[in-house]
PDB file of N, CA, C and O in Angstrom:
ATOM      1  N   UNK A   1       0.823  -1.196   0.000  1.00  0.00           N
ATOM      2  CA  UNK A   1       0.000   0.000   0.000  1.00  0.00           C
ATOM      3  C   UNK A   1       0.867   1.260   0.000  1.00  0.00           C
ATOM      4  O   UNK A   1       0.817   2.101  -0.898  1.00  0.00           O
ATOM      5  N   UNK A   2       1.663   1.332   1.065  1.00  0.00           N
ATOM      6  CA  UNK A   2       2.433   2.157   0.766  1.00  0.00           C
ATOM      7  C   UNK A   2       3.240   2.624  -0.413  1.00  0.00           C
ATOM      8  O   UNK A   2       3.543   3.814  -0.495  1.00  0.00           O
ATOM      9  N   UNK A   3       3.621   1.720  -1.369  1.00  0.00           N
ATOM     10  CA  UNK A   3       4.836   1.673  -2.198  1.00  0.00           C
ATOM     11  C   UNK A   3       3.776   2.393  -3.261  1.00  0.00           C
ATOM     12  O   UNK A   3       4.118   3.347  -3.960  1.00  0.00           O
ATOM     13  N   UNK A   4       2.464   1.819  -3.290  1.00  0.00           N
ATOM     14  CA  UNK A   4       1.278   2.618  -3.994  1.00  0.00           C
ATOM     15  C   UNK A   4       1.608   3.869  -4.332  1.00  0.00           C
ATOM     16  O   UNK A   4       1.957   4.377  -5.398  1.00  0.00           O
ATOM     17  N   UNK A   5       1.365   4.475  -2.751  1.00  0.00           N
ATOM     18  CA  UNK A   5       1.512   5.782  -2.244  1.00  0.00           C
ATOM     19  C   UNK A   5       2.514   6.534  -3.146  1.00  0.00           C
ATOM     20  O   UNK A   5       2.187   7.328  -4.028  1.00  0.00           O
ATOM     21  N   UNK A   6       4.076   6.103  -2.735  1.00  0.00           N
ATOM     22  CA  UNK A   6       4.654   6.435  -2.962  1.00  0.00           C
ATOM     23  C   UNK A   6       4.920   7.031  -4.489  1.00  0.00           C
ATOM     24  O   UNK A   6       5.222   8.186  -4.789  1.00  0.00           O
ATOM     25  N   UNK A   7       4.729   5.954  -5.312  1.00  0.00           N
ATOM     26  CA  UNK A   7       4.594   5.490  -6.147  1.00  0.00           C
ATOM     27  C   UNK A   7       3.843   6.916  -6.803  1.00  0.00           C
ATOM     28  O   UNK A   7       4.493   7.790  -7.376  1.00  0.00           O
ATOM     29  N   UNK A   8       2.419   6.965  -6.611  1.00  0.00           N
ATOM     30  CA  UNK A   8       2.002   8.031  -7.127  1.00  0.00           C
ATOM     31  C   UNK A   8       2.296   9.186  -6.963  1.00  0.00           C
ATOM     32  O   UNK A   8       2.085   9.986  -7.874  1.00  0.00           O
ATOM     33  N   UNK A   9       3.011   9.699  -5.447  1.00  0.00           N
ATOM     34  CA  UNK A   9       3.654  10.749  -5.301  1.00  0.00           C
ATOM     35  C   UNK A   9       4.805  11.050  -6.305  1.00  0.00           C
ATOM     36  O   UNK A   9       4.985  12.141  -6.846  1.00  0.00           O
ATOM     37  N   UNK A  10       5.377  10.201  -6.435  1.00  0.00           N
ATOM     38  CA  UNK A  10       6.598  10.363  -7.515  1.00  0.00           C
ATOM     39  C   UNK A  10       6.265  11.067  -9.002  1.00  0.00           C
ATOM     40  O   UNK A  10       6.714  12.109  -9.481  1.00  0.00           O
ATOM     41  N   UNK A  11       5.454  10.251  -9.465  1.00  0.00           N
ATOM     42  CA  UNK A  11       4.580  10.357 -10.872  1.00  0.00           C
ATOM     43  C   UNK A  11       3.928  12.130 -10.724  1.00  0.00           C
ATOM     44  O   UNK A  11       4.232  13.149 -11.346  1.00  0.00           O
ATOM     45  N   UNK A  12       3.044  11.906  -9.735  1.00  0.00           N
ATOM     46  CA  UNK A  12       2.300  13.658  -9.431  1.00  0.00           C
ATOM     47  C   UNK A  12       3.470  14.876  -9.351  1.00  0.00           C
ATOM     48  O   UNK A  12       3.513  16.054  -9.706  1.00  0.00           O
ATOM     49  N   UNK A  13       4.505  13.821  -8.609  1.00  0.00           N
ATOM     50  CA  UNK A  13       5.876  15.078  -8.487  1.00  0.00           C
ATOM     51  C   UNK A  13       6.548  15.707  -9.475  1.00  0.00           C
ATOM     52  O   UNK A  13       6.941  16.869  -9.582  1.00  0.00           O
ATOM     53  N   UNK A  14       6.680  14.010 -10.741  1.00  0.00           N
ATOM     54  CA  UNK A  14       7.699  14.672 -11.564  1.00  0.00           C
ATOM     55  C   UNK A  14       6.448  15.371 -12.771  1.00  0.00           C
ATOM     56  O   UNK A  14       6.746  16.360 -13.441  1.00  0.00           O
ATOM     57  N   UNK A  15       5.082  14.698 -12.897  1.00  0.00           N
ATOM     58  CA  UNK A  15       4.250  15.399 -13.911  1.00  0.00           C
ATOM     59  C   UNK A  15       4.652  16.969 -13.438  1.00  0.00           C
ATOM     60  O   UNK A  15       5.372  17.727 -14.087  1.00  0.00           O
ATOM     61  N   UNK A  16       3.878  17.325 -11.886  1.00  0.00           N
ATOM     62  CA  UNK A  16       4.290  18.766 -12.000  1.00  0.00           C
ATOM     63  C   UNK A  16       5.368  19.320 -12.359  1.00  0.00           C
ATOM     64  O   UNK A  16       5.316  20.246 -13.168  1.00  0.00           O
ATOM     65  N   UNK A  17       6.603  18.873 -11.834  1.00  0.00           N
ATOM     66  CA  UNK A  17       7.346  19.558 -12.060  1.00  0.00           C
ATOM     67  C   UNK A  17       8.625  19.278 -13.830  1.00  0.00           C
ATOM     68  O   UNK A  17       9.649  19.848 -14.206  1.00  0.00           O
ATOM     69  N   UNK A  18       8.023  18.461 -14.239  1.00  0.00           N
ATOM     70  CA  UNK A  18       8.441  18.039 -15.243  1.00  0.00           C
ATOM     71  C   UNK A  18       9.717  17.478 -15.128  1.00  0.00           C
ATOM     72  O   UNK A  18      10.529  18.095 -14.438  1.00  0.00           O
ATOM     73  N   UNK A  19      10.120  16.249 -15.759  1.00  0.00           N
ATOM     74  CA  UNK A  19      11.188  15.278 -15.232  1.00  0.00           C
ATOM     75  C   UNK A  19      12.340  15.779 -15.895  1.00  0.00           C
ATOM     76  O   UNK A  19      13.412  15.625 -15.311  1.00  0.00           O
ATOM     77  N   UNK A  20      12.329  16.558 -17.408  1.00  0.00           N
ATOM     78  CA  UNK A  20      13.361  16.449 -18.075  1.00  0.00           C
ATOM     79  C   UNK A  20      14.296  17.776 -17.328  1.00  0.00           C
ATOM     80  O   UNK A  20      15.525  17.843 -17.314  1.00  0.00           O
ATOM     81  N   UNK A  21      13.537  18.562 -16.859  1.00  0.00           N
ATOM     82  CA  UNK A  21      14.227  19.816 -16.195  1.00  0.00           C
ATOM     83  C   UNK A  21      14.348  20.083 -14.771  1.00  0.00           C
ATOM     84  O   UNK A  21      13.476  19.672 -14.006  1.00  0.00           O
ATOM     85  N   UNK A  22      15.413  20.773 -14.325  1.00  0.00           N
ATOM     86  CA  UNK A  22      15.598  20.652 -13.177  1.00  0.00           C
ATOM     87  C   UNK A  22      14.761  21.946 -12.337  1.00  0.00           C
ATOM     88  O   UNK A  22      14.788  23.077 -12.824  1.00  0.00           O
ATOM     89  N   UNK A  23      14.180  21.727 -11.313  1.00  0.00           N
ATOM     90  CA  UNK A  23      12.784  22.132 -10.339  1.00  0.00           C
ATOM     91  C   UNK A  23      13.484  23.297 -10.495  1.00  0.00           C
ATOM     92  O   UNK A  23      14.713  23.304 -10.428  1.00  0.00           O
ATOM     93  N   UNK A  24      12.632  24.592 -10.758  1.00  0.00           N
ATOM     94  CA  UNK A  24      13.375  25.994 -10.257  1.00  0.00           C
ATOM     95  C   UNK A  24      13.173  25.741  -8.324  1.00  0.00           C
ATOM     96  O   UNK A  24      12.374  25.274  -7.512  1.00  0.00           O
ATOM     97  N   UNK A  25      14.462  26.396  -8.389  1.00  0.00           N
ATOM     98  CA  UNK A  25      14.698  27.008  -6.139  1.00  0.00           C
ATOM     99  C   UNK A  25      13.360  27.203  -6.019  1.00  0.00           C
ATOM    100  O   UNK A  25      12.699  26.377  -5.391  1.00  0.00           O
ATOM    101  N   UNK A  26      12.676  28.467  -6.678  1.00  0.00           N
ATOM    102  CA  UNK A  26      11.774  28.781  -5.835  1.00  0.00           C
ATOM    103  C   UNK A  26      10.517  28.400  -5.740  1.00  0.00           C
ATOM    104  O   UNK A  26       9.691  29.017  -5.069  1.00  0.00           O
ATOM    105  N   UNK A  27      10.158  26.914  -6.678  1.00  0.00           N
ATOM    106  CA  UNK A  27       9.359  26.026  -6.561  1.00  0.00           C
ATOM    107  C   UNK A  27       9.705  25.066  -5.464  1.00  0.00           C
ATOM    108  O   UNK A  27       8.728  24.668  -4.830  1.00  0.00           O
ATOM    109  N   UNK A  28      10.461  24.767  -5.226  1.00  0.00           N
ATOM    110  CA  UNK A  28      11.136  23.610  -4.184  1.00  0.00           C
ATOM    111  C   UNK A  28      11.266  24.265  -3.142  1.00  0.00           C
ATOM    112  O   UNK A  28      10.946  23.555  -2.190  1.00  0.00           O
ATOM    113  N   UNK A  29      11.647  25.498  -2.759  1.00  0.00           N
ATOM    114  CA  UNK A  29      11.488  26.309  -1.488  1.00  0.00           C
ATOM    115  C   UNK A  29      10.240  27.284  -1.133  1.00  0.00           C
ATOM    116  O   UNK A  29      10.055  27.991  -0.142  1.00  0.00           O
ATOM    117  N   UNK A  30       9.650  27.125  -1.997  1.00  0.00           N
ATOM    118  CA  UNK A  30       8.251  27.951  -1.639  1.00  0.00           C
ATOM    119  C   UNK A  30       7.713  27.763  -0.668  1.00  0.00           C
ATOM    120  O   UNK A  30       7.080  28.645  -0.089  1.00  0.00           O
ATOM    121  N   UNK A  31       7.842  26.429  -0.197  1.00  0.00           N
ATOM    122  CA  UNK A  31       7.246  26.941   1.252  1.00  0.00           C
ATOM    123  C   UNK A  31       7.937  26.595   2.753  1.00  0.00           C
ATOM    124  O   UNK A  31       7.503  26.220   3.841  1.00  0.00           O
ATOM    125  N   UNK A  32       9.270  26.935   2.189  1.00  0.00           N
ATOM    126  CA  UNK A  32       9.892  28.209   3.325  1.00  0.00           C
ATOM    127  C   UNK A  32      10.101  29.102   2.828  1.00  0.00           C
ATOM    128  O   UNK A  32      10.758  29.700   3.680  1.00  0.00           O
ATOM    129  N   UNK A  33      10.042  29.690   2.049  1.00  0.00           N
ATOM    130  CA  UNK A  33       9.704  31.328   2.109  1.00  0.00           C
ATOM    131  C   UNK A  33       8.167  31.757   2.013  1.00  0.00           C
ATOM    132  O   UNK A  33       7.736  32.821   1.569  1.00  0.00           O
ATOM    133  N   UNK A  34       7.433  30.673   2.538  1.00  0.00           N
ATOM    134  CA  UNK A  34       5.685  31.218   2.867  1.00  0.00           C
ATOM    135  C   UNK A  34       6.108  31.723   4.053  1.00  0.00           C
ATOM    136  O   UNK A  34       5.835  32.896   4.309  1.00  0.00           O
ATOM    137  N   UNK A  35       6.638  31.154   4.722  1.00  0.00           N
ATOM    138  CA  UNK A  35       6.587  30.897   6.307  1.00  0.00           C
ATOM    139  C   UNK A  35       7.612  32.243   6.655  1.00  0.00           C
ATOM    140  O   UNK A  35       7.163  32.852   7.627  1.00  0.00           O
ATOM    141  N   UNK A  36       8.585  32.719   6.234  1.00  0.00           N
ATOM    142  CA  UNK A  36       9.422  33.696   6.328  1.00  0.00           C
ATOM    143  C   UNK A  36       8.183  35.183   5.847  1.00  0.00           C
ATOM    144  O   UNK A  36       7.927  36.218   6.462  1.00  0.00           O
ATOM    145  N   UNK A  37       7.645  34.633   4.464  1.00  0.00           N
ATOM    146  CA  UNK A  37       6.996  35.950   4.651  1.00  0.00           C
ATOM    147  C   UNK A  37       5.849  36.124   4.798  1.00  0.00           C
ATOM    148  O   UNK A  37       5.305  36.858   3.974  1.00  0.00           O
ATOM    149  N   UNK A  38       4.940  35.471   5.999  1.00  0.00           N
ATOM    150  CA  UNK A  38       4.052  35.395   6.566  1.00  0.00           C
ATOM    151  C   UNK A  38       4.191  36.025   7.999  1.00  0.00           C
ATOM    152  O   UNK A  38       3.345  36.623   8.664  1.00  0.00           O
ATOM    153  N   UNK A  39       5.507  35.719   8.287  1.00  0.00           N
ATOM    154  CA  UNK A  39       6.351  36.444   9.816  1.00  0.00           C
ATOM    155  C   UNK A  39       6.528  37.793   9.648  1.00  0.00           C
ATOM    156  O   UNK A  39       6.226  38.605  10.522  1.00  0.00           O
ATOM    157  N   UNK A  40       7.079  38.141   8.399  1.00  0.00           N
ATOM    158  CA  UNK A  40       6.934  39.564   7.904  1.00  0.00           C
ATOM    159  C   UNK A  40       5.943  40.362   7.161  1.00  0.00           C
ATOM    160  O   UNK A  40       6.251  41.353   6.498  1.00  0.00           O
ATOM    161  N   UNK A  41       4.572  39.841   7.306  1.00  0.00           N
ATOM    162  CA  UNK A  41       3.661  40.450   6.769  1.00  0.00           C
ATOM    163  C   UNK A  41       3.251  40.573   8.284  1.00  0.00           C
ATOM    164  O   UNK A  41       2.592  41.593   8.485  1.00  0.00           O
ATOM    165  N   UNK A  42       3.542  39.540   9.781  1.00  0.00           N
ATOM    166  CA  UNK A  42       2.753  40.007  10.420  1.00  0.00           C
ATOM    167  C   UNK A  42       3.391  40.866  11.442  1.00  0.00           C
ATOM    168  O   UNK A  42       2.866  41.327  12.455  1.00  0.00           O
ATOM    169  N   UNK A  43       4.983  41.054  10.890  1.00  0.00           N
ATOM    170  CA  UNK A  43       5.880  42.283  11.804  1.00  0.00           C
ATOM    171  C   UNK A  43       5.111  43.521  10.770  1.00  0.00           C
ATOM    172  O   UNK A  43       5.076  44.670  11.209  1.00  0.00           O
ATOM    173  N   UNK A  44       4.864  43.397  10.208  1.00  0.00           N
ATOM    174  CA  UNK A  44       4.476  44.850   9.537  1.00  0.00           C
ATOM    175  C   UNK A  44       3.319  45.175  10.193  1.00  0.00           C
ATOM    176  O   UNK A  44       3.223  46.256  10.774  1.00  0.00           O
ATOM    177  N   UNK A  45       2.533  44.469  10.176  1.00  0.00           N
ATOM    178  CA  UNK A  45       0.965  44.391  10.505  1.00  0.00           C
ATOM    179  C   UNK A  45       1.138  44.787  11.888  1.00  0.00           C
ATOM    180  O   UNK A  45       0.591  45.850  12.183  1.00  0.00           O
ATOM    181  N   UNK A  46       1.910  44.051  13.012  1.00  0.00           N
ATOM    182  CA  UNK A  46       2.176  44.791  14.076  1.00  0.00           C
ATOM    183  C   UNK A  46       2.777  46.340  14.277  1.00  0.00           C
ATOM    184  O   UNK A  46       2.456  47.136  15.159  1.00  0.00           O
ATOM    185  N   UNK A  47       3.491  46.481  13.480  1.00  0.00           N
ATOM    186  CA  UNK A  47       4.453  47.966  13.250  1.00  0.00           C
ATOM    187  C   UNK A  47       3.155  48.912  12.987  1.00  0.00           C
ATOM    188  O   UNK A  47       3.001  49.898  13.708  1.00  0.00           O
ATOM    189  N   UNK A  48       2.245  48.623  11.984  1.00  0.00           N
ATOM    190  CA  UNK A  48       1.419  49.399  11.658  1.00  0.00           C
ATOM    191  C   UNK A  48       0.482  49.391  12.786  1.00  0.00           C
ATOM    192  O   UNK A  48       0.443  50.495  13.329  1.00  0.00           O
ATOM    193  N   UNK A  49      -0.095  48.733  13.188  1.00  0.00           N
ATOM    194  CA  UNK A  49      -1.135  48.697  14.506  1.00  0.00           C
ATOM    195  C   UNK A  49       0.361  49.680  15.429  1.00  0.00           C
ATOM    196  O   UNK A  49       0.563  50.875  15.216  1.00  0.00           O
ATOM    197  N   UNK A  50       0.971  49.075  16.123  1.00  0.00           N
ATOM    198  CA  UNK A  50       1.770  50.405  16.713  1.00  0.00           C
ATOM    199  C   UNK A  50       1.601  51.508  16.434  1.00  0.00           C
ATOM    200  O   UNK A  50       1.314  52.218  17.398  1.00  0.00           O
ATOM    201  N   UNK A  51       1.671  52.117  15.238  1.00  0.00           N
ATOM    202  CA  UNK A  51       1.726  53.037  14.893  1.00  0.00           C
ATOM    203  C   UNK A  51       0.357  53.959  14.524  1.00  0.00           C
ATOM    204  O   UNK A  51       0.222  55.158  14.279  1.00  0.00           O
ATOM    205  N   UNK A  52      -0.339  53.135  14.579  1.00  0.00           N
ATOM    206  CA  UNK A  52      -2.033  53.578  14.567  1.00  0.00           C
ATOM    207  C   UNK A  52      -1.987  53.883  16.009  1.00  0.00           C
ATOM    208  O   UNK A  52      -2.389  55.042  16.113  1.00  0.00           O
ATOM    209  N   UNK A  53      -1.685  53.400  17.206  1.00  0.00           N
ATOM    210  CA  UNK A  53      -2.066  53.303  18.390  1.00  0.00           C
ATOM    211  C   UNK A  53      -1.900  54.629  19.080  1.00  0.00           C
ATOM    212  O   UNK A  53      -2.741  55.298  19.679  1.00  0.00           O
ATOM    213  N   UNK A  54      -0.230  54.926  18.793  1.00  0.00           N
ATOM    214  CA  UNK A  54       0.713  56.119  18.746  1.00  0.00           C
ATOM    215  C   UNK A  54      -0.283  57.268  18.280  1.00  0.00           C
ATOM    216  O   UNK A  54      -0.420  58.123  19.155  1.00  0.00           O
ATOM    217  N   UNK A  55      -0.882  57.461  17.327  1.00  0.00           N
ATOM    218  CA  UNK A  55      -1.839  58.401  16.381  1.00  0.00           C
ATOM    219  C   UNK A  55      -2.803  58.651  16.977  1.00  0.00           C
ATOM    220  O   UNK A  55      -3.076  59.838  17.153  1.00  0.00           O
ATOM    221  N   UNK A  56      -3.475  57.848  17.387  1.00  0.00           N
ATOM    222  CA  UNK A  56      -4.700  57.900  18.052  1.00  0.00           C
ATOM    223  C   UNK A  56      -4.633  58.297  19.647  1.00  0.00           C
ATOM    224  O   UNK A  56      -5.605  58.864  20.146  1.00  0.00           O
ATOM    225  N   UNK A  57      -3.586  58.023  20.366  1.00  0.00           N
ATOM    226  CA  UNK A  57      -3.357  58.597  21.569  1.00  0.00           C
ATOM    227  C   UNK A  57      -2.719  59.743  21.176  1.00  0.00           C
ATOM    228  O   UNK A  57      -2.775  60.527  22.124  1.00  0.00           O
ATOM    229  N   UNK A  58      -1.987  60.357  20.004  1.00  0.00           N
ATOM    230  CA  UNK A  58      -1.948  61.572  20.115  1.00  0.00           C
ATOM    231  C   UNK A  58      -3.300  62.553  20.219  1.00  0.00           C
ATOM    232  O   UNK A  58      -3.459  63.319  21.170  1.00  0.00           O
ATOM    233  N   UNK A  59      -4.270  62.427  19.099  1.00  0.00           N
ATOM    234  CA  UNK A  59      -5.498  62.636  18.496  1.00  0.00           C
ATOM    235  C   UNK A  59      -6.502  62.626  20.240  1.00  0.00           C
ATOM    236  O   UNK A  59      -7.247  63.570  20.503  1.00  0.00           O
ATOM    237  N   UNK A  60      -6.376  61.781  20.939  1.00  0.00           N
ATOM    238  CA  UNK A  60      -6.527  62.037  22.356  1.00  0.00           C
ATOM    239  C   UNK A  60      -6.641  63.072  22.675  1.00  0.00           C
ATOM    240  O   UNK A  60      -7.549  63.876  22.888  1.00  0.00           O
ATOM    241  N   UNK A  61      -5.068  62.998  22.720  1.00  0.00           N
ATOM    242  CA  UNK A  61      -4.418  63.999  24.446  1.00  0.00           C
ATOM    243  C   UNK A  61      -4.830  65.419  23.565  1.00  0.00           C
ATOM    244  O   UNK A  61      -5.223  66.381  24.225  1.00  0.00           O
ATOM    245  N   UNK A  62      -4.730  65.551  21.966  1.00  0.00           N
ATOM    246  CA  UNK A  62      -4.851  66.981  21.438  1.00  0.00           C
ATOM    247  C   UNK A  62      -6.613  67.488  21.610  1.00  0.00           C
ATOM    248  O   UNK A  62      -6.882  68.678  21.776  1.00  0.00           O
ATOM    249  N   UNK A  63      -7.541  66.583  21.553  1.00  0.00           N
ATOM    250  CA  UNK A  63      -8.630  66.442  21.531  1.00  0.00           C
ATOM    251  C   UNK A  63      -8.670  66.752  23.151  1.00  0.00           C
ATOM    252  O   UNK A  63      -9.321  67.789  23.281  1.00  0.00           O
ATOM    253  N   UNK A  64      -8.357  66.404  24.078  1.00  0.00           N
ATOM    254  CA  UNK A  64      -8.304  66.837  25.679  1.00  0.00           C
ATOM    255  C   UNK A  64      -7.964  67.989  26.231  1.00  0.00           C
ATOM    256  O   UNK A  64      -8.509  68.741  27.039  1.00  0.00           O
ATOM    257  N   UNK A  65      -6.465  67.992  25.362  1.00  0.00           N
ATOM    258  CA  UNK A  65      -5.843  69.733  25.470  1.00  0.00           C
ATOM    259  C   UNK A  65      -6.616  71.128  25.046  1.00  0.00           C
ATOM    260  O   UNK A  65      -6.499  72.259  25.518  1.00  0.00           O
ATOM    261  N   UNK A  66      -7.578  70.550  23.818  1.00  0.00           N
ATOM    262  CA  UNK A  66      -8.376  71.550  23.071  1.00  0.00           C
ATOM    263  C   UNK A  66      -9.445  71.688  24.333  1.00  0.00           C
ATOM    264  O   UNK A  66      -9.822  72.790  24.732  1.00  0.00           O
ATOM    265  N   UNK A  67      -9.688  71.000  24.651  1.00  0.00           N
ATOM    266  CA  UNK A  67     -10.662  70.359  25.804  1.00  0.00           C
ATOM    267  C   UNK A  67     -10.832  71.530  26.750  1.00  0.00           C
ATOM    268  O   UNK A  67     -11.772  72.321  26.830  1.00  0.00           O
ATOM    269  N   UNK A  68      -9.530  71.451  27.561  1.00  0.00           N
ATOM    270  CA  UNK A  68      -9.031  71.676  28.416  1.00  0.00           C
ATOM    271  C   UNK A  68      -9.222  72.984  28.697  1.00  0.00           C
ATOM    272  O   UNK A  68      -9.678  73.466  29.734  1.00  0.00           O
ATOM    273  N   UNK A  69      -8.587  73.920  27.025  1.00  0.00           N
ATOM    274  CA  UNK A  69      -8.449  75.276  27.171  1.00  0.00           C
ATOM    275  C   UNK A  69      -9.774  75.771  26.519  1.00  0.00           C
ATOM    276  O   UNK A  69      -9.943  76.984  26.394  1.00  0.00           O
ATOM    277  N   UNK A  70     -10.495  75.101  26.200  1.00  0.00           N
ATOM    278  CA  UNK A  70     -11.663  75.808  25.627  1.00  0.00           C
ATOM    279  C   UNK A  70     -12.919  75.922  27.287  1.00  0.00           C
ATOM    280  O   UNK A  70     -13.723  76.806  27.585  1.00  0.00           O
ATOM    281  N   UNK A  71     -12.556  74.600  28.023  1.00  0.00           N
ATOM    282  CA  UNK A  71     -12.971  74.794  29.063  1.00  0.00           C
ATOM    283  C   UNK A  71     -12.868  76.541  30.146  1.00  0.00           C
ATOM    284  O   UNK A  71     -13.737  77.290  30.593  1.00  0.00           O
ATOM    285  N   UNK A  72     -11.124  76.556  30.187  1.00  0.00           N
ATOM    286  CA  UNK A  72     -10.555  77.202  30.771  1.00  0.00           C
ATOM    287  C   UNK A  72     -11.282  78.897  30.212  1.00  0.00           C
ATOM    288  O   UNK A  72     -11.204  79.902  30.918  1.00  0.00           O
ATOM    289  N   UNK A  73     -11.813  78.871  29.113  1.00  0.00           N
ATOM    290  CA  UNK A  73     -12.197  80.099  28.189  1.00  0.00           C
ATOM    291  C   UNK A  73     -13.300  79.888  29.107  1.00  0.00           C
ATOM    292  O   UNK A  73     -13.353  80.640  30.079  1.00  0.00           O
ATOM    293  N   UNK A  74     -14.405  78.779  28.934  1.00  0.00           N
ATOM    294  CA  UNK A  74     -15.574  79.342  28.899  1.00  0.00           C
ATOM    295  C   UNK A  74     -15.886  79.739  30.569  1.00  0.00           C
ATOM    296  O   UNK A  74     -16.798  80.494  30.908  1.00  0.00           O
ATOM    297  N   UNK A  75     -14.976  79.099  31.480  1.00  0.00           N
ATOM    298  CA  UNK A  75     -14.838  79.274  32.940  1.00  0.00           C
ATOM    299  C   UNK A  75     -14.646  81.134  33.348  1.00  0.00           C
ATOM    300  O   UNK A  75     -15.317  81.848  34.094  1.00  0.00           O
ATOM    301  N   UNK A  76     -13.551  81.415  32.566  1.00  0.00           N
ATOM    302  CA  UNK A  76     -13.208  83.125  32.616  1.00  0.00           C
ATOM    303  C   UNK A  76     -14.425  83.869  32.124  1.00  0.00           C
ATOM    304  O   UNK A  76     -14.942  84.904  32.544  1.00  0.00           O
ATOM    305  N   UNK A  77     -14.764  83.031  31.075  1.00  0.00           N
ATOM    306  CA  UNK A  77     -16.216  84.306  30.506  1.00  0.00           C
ATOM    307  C   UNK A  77     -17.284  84.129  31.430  1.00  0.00           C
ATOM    308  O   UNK A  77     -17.988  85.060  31.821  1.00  0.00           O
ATOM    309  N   UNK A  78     -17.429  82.761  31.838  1.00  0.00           N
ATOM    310  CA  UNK A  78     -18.560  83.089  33.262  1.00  0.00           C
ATOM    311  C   UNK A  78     -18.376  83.402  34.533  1.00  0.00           C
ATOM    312  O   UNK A  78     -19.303  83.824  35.225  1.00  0.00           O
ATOM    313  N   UNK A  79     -17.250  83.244  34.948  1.00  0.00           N
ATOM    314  CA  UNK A  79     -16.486  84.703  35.888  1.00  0.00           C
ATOM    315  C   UNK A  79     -16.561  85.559  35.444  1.00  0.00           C
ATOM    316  O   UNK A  79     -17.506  86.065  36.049  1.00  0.00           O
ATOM    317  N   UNK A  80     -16.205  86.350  34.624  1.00  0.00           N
ATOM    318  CA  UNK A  80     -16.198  87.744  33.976  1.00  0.00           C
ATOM    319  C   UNK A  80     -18.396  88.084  33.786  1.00  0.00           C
ATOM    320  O   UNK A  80     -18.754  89.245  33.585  1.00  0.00           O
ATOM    321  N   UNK A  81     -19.133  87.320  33.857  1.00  0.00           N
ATOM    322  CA  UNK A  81     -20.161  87.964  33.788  1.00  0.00           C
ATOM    323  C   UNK A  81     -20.836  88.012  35.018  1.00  0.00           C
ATOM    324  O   UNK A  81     -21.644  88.876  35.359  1.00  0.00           O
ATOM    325  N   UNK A  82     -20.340  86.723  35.875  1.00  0.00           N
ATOM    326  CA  UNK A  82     -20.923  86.637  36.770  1.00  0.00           C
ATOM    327  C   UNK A  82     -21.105  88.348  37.764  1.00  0.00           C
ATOM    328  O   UNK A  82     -22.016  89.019  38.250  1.00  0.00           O
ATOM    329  N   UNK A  83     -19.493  88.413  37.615  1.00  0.00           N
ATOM    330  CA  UNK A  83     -18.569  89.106  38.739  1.00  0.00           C
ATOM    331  C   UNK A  83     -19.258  91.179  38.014  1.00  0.00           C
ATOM    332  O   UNK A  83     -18.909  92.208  38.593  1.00  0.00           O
ATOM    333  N   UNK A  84     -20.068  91.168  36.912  1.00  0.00           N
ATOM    334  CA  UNK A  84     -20.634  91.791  35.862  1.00  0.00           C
ATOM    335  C   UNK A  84     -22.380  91.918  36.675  1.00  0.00           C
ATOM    336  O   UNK A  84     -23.126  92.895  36.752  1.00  0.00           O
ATOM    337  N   UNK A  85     -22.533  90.707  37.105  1.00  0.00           N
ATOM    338  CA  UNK A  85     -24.054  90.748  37.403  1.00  0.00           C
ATOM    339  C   UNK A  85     -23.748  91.083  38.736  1.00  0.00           C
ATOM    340  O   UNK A  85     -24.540  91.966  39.066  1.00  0.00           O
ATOM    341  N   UNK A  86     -22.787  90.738  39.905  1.00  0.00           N
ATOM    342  CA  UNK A  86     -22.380  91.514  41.069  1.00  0.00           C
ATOM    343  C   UNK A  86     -22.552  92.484  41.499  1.00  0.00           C
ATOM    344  O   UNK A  86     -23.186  92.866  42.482  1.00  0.00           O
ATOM    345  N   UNK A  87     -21.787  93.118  40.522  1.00  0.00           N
ATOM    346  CA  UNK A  87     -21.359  95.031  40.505  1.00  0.00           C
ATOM    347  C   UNK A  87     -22.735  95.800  40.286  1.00  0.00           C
ATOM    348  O   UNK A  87     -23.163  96.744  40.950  1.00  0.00           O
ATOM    349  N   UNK A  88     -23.528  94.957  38.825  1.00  0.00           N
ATOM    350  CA  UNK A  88     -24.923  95.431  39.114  1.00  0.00           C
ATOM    351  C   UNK A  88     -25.699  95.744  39.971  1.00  0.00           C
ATOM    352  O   UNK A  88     -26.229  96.826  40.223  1.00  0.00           O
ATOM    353  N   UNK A  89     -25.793  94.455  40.585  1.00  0.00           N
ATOM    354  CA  UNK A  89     -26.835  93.909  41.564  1.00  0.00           C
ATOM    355  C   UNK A  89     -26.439  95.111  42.986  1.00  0.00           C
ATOM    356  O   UNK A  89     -27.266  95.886  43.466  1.00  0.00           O
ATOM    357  N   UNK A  90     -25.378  95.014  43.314  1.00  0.00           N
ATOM    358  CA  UNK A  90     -24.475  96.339  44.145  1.00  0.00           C
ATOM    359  C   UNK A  90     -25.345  97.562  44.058  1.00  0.00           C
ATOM    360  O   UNK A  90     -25.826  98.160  45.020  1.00  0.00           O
ATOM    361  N   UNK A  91     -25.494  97.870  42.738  1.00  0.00           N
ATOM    362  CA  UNK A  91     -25.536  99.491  42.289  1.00  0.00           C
ATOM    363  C   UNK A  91     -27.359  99.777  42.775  1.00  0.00           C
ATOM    364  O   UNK A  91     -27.873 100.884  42.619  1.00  0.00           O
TER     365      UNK A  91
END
């Protein structure tokens, strides 16, 4: 059964790859270099998620800072009217 096996593997091997010529490298190594650049599609893929992450916590803190001082505005202008309705109210 085995020798079967074998047998047809051989035949399927050399049909593909044709017997009279010799296998190109990068048919016979194709798949180790799947595996090499599958590692480097997913260092990229990580690099890029990093780098999205980086962006978006900037986009944050600038979105907070805007925050922050637009707060700080609208705090002075309602001091400034309050301290306006005071002096009135005084008179």
């Amino acid at each position: 059964m085995s020798y079967h096996i074998l047998h047809q593997f051989d035949e399927q091997w050399f049909a593909d790859n044709g017997s009279s010529q010799s296998p190109a490298p990068s048919r016979l190594f194709g798949s180790l270099s799947d595996g090499s650049d599958r590692r480097e599609a997913e260092r990229r893929s990580a690099s890029t998620r990093c780098w999205l992450f980086i962006l978006a916590s900037l986009l944050v803190a600038s979105c907070a800072l805007y925050y922050a001082l637009d707060a700080r505005r609208h705090a002075d202008d309602l001091q400034r009217r309050l301290s306006e309705m005071e002096t009135r109210l005084k008179k």
